[in-house]
mmCIF file of the N, C-alpha and C atoms, coordinates in Angstrom:
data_MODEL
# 
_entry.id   MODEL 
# 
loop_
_atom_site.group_PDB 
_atom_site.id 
_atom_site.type_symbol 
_atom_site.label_atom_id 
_atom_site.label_alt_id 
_atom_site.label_comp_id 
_atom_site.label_asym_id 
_atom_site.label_entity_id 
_atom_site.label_seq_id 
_atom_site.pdbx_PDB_ins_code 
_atom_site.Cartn_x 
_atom_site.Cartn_y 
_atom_site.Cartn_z 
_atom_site.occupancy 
_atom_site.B_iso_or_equiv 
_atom_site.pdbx_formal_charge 
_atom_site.auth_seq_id 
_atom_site.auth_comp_id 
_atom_site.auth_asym_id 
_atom_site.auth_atom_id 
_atom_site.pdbx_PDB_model_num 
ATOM 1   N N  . UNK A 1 1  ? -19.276 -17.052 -18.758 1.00 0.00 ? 1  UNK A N  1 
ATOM 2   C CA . UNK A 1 1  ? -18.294 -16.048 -19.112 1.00 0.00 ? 1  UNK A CA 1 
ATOM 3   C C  . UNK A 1 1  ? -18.447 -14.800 -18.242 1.00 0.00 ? 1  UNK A C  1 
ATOM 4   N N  . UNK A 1 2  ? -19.889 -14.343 -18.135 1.00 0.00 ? 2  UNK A N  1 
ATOM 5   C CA . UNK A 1 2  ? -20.051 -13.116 -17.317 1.00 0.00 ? 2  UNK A CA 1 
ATOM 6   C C  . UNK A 1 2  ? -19.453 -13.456 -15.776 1.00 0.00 ? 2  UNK A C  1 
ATOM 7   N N  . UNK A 1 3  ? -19.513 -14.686 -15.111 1.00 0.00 ? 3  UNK A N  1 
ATOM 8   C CA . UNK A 1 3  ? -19.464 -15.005 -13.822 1.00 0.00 ? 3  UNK A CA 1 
ATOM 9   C C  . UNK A 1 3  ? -17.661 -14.896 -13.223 1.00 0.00 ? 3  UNK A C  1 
ATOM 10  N N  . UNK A 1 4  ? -16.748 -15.373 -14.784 1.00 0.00 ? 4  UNK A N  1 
ATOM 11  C CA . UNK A 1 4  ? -15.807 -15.470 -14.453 1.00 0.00 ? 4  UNK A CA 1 
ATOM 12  C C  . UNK A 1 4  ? -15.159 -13.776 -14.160 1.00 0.00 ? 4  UNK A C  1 
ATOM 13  N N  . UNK A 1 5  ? -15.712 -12.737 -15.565 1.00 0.00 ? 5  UNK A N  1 
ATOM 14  C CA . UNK A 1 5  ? -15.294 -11.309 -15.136 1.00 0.00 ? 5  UNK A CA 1 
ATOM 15  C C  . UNK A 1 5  ? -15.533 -10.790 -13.921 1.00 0.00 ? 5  UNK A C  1 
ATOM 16  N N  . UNK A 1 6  ? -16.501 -11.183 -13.109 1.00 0.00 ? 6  UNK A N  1 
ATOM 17  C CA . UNK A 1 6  ? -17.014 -10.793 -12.067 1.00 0.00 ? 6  UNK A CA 1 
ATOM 18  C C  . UNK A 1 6  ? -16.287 -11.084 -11.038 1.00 0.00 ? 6  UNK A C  1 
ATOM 19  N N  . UNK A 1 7  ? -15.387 -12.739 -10.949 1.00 0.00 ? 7  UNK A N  1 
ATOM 20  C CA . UNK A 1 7  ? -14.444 -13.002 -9.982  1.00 0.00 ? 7  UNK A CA 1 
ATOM 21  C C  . UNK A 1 7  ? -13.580 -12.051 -10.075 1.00 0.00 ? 7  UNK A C  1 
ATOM 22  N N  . UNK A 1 8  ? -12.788 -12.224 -11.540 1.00 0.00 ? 8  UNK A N  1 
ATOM 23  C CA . UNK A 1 8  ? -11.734 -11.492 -11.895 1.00 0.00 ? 8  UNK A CA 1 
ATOM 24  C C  . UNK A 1 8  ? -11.494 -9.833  -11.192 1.00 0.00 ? 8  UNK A C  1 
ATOM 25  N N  . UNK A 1 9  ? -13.259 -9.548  -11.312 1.00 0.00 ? 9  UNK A N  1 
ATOM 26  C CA . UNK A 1 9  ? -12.969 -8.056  -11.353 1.00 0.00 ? 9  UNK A CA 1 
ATOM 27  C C  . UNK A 1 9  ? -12.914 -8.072  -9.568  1.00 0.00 ? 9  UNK A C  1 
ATOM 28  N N  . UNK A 1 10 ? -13.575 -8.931  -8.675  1.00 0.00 ? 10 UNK A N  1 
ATOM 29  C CA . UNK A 1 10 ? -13.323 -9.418  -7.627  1.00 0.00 ? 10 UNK A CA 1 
ATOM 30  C C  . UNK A 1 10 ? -11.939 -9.152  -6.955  1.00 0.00 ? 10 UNK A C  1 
ATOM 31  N N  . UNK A 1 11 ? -11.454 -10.326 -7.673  1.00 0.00 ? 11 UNK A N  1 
ATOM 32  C CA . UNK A 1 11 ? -9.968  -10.780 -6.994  1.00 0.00 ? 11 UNK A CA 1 
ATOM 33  C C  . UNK A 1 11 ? -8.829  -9.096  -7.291  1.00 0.00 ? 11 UNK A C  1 
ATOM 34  N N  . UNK A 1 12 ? -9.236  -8.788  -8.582  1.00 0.00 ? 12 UNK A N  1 
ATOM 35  C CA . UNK A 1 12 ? -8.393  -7.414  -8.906  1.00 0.00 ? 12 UNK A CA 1 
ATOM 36  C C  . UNK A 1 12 ? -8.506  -6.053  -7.688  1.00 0.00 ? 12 UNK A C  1 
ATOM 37  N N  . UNK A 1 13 ? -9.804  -6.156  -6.947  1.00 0.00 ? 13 UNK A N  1 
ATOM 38  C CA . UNK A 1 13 ? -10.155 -4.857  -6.161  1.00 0.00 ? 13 UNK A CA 1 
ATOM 39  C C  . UNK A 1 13 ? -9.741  -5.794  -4.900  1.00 0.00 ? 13 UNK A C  1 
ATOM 40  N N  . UNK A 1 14 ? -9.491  -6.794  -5.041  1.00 0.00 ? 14 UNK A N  1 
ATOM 41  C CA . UNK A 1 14 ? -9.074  -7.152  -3.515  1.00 0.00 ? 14 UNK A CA 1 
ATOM 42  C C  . UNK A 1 14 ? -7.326  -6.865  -3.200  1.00 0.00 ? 14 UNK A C  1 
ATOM 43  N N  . UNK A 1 15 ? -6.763  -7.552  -4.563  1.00 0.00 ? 15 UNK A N  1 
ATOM 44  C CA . UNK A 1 15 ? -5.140  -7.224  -4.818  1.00 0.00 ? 15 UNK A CA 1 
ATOM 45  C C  . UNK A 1 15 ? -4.978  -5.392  -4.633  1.00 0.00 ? 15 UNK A C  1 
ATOM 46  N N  . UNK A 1 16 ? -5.657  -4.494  -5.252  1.00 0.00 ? 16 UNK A N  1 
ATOM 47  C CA . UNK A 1 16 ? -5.676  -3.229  -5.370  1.00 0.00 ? 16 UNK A CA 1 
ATOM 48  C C  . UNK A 1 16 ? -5.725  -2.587  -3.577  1.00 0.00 ? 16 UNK A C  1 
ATOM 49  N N  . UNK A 1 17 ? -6.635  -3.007  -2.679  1.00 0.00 ? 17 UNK A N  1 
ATOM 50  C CA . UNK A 1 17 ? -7.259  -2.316  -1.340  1.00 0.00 ? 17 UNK A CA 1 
ATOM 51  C C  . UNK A 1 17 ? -5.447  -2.975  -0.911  1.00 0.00 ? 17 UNK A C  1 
ATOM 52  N N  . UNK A 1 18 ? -5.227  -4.601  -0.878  1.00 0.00 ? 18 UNK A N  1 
ATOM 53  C CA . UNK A 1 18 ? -3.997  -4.841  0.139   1.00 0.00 ? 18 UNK A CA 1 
ATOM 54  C C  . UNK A 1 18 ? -2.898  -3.811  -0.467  1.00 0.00 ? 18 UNK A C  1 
ATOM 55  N N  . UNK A 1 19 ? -2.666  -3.555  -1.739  1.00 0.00 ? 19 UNK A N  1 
ATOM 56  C CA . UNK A 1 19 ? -1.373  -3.120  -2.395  1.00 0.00 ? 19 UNK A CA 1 
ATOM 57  C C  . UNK A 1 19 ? -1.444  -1.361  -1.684  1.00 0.00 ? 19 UNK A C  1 
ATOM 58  N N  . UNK A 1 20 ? -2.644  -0.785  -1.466  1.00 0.00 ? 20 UNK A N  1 
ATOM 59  C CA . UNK A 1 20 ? -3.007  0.470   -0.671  1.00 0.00 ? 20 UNK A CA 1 
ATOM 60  C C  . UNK A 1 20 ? -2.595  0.367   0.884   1.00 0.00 ? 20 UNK A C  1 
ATOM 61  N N  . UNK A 1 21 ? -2.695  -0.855  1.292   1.00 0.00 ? 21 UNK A N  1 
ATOM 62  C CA . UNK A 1 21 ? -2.297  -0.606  2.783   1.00 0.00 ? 21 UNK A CA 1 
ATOM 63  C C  . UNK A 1 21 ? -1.195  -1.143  3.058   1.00 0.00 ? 21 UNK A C  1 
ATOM 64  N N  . UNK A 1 22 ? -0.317  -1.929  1.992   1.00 0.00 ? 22 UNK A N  1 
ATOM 65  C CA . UNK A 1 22 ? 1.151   -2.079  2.082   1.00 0.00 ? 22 UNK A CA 1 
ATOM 66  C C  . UNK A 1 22 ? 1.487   -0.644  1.792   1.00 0.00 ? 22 UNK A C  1 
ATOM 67  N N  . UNK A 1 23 ? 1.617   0.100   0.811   1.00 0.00 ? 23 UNK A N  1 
ATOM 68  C CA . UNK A 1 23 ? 2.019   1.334   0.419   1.00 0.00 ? 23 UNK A CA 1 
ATOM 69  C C  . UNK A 1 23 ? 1.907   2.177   1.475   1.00 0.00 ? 23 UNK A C  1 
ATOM 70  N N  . UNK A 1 24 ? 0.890   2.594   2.282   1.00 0.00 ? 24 UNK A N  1 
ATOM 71  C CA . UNK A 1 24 ? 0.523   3.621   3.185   1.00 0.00 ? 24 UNK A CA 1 
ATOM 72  C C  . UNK A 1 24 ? 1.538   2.967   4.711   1.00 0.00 ? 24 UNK A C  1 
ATOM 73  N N  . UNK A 1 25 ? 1.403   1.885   4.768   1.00 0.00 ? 25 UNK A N  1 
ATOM 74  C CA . UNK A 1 25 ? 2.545   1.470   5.427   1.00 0.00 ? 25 UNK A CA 1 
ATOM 75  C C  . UNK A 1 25 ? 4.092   1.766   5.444   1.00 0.00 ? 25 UNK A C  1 
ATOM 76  N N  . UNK A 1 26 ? 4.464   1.523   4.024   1.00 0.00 ? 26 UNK A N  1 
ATOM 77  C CA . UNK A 1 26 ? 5.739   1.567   3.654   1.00 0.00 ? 26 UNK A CA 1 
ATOM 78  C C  . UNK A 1 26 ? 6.241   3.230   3.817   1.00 0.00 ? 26 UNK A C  1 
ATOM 79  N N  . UNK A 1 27 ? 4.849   4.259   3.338   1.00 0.00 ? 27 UNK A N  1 
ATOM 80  C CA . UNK A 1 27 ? 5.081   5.490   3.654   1.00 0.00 ? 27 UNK A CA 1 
ATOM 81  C C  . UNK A 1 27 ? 5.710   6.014   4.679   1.00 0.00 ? 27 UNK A C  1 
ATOM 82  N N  . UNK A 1 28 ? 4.867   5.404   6.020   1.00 0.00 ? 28 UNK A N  1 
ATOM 83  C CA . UNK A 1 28 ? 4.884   5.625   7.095   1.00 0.00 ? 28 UNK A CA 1 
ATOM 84  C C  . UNK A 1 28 ? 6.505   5.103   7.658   1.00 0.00 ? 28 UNK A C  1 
ATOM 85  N N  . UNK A 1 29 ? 6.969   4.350   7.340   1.00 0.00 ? 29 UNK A N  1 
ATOM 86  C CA . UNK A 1 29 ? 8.178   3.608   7.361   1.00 0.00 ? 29 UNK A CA 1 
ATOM 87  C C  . UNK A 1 29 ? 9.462   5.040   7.150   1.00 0.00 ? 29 UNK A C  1 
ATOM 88  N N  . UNK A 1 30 ? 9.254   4.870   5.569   1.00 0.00 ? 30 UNK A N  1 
ATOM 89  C CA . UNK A 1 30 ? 9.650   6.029   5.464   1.00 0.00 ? 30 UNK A CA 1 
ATOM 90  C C  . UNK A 1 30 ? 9.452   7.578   5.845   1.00 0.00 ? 30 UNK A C  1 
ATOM 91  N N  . UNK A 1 31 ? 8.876   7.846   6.163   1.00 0.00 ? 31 UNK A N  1 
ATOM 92  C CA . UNK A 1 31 ? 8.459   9.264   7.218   1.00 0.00 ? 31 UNK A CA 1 
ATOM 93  C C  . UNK A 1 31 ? 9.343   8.656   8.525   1.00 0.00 ? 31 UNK A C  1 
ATOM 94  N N  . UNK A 1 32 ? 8.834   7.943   9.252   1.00 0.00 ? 32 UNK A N  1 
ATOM 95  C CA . UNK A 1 32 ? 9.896   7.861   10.351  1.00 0.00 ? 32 UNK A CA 1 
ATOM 96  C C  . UNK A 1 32 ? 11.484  7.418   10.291  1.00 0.00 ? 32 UNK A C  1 
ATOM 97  N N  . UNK A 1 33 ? 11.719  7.176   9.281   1.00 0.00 ? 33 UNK A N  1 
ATOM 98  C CA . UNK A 1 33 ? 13.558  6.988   8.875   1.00 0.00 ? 33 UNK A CA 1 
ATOM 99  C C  . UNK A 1 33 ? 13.405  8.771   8.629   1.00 0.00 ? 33 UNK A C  1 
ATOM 100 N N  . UNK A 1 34 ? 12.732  9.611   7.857   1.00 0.00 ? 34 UNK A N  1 
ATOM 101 C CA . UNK A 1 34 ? 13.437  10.429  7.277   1.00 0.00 ? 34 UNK A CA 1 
ATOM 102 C C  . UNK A 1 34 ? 13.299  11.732  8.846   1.00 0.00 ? 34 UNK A C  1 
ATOM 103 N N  . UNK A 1 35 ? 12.757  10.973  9.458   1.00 0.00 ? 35 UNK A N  1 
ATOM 104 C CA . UNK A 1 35 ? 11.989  12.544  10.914  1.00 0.00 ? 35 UNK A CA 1 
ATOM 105 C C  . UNK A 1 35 ? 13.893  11.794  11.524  1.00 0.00 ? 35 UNK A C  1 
ATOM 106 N N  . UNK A 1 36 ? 14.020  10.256  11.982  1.00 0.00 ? 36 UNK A N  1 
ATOM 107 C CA . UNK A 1 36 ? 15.012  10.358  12.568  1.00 0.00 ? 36 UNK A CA 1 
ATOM 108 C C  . UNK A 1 36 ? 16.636  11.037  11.808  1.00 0.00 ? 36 UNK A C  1 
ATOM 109 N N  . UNK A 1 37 ? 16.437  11.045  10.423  1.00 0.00 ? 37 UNK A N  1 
ATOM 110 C CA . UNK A 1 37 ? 17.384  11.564  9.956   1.00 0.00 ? 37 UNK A CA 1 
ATOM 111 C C  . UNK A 1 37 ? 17.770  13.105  9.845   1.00 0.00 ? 37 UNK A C  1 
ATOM 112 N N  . UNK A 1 38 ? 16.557  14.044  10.052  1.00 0.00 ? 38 UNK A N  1 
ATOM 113 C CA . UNK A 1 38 ? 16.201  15.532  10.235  1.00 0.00 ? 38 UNK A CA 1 
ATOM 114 C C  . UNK A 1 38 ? 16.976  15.658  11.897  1.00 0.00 ? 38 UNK A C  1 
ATOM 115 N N  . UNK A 1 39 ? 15.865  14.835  12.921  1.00 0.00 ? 39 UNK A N  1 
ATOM 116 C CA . UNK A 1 39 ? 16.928  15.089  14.580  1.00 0.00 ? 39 UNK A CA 1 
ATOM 117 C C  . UNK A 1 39 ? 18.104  14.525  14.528  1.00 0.00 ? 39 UNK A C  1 
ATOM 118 N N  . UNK A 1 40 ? 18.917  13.720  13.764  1.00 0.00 ? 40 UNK A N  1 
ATOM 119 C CA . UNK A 1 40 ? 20.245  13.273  14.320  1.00 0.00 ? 40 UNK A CA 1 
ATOM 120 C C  . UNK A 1 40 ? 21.352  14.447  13.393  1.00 0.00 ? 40 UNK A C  1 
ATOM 121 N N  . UNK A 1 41 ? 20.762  15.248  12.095  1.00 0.00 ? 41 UNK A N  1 
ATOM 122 C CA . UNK A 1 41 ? 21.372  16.290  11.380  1.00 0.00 ? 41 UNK A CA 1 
ATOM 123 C C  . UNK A 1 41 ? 21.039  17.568  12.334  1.00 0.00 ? 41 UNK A C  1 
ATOM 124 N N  . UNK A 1 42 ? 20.252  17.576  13.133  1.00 0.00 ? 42 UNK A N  1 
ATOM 125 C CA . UNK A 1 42 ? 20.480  18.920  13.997  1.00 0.00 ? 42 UNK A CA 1 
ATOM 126 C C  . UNK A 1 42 ? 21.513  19.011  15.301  1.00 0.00 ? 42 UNK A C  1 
# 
């Protein structure tokens, strides 16, 4: 029983780190749509 929480808690911090570097990605995505939308409004 202890061995399986241990995967669990495993597999959960592994889903958590990728879901951080999709996000910081997606940020970045968005920062550069919103910089080209600031120079094409000037």
């Amino acid at each position: 029983m202890k061995k399986t929480w241990i995967v669990l808690v495993i597999v959960m911090m592994t889903f958590s780190l990728t879901a951080c570097e999709t996000m910081k990605g997606f940020g970045k995505d968005v920062e550069g749509a919103g910089e080209w939308v600031q120079e094409k409004a000037q």
